[in-house]
C-alpha positions as CSV (number, residue, x, y, z in Angstrom):
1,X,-12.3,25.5,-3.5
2,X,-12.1,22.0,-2.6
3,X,-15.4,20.0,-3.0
4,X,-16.1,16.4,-1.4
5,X,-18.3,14.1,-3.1
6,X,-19.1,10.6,-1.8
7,X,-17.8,8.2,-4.3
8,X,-20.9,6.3,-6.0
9,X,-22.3,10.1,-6.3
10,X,-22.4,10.6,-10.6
11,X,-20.4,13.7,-10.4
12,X,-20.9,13.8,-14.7
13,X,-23.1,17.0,-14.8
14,X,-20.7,18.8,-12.2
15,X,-17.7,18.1,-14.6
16,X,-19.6,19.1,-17.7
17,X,-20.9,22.9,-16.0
18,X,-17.1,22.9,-14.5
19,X,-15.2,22.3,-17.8
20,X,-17.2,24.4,-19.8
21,X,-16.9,27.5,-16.6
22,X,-13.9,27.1,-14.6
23,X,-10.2,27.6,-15.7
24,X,-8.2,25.6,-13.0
25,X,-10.3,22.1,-12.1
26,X,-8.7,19.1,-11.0
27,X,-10.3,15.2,-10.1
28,X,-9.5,13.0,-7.8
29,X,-11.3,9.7,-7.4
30,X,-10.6,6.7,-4.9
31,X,-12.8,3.7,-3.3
32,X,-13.8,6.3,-0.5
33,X,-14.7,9.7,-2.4
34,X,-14.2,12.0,-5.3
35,X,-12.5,15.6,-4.7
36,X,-12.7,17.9,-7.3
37,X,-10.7,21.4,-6.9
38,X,-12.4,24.7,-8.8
39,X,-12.5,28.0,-9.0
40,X,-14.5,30.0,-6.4
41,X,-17.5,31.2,-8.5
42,X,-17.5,27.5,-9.8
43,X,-18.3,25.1,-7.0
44,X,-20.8,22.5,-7.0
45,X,-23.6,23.1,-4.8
46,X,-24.7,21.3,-1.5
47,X,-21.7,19.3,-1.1
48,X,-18.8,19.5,1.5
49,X,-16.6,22.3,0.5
50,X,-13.5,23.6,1.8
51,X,-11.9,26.9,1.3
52,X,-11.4,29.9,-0.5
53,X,-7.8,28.4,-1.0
54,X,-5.6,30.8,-4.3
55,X,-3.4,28.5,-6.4
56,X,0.4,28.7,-6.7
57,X,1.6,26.9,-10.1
58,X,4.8,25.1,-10.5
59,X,5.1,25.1,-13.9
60,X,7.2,22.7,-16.2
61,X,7.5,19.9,-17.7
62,X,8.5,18.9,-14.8
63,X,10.7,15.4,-15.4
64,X,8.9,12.5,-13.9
65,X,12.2,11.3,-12.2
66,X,13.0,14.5,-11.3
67,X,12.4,13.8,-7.2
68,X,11.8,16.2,-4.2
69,X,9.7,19.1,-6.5
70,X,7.2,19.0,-3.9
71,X,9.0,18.3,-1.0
72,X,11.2,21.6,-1.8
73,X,7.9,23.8,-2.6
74,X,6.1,22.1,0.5
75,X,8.7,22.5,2.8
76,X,8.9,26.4,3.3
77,X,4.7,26.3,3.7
78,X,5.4,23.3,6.8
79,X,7.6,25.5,8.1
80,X,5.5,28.3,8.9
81,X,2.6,26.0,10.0
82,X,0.9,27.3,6.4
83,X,-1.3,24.2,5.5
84,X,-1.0,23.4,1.6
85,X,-3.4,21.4,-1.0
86,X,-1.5,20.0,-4.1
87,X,-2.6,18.6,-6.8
88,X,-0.3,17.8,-9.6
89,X,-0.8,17.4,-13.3
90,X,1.7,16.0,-16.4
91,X,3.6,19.2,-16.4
92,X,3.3,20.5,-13.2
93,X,1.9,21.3,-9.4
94,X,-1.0,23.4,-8.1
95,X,-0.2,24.6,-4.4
96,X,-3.4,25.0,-2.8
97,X,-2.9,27.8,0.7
98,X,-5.4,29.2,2.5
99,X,-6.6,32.5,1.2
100,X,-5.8,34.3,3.9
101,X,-2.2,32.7,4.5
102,X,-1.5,33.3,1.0
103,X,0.8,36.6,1.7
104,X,2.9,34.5,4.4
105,X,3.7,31.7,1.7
106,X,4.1,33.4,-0.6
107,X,7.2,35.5,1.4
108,X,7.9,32.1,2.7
109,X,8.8,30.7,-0.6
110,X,10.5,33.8,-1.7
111,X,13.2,33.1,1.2
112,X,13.4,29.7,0.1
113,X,14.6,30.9,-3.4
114,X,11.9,30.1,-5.3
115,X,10.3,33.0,-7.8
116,X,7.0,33.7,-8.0
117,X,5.9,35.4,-11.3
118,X,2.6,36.5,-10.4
119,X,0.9,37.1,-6.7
């Protein structure tokens, strides 16, 4: 899930209950808002959410000059009009896709080349 929080909201308490229940969170904080990608079973309450989305992981390290990572696993999802959420971290990128497109991109990738270890 994807969850929207205005950005002077103290999101503190929702970080502490998701670090100590979810397995895959990620933060994202500008002048406008804060995001915060969970686990299904651990979204925040009566905010804006979005989703069920299931999580592809590119896994690394990943160089930091290394460029076009993205672009390459972003591509085959554009191509089949397959809308895609990333968040990336030091070693790595989440692909966010839409539960129920998950099957296409997932064959999607798999023509691209790219292997997927588990579904």
């Amino acid at each position: 899930m994807i969850a929207r929080f205005d950005a002077a909201v103290d999101v503190t308490p929702v970080l502490a209950d998701l670090l100590r229940s979810t397995a895959l969170m990620s933060v994202t904080r500008t002048d406008q808002e804060i995001s915060i990608l969970c686990e299904v079973g651990a979204a925040p309450k009566d905010v804006e959410i979005d989703g069920p989305w299931r999580a592809l992981y590119a896994g690394g390290p990943i160089p930091f000059g290394l460029t076009g990572v993205v672009a390459g696993l972003v591509d085959p999802l554009a191509a089949i009009a397959c809308p895609v959420f990333v968040a990336s971290t030091f070693d790595g990128d989440v692909l966010l896709i839409p539960s129920d497109r998950h099957a296409d991109a997932v064959a999607a990738l798999l023509r691209a080349g790219h292997a997927i270890d588990r579904q």
